[in-house]
C-alpha positions as CSV (number, residue, x, y, z in Angstrom):
1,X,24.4,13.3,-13.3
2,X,23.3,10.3,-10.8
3,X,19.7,10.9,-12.1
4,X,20.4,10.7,-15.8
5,X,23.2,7.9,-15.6
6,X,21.5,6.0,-13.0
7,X,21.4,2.4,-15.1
8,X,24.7,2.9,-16.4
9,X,26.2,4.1,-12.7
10,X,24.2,0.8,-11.7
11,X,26.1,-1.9,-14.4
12,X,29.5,-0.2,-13.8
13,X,29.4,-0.3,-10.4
14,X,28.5,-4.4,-10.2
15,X,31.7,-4.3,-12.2
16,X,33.8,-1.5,-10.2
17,X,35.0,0.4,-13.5
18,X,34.2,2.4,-16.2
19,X,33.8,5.5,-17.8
20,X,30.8,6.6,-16.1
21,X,31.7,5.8,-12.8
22,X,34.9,7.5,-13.3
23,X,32.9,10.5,-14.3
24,X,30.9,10.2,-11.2
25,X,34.3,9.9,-8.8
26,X,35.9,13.2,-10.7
27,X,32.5,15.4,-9.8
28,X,33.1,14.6,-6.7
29,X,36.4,15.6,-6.4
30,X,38.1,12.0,-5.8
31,X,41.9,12.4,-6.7
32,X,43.5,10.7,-9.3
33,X,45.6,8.7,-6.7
34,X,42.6,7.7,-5.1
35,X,40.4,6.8,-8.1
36,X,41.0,2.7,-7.9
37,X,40.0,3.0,-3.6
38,X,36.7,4.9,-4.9
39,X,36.0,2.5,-7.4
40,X,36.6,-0.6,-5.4
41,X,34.1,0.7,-2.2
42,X,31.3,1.5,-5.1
43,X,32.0,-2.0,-6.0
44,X,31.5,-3.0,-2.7
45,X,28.8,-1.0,-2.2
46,X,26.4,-2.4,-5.0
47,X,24.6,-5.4,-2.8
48,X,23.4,-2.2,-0.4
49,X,22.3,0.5,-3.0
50,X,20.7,-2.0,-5.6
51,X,19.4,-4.6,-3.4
52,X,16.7,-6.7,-5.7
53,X,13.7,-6.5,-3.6
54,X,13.7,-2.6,-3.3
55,X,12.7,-0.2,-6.2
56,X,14.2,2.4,-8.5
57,X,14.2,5.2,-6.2
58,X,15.2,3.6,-3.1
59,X,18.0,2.6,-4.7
60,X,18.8,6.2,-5.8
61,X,18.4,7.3,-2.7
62,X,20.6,4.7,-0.9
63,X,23.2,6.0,-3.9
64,X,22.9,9.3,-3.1
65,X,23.2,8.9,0.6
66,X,26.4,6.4,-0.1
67,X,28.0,9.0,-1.6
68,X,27.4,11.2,0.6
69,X,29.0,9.0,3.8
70,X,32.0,7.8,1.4
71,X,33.3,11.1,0.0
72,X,36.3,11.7,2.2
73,X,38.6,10.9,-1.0
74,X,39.1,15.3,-1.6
């Protein structure tokens, strides 16, 4: 899904919403009562996982390792 939706994932997260990103915080089991906490952190998060200077799949990685640390929402 992070893959695939990666450029999408990237714009909605720069703006802390949307359907993707939403998407993104259901797969990985965030609550609905915790939904706007996960979407303000991936907000947060953006400067780290899509710094300019680094490339496409640094950035994925940093993404996938992000989630990884800031999944205690289940």
């Amino acid at each position: 899904f992070v893959v695939v939706n990666f450029d999408n994932l990237q714009e909605e997260m720069a703006q802390g919403s949307g359907e993707y990103l939403v998407s993104l915080s259901n797969l990985l089991g965030v609550p609905p009562d915790s939904r706007d906490r996960f979407l303000q952190s991936a907000q947060r998060q953006y400067g780290y996982i899509f710094e300019e200077s680094q490339s496409r799949p640094e950035s994925l990685r940093r993404l996938m390792k992000t989630l990884q640390v800031t999944s205690p929402y289940s």
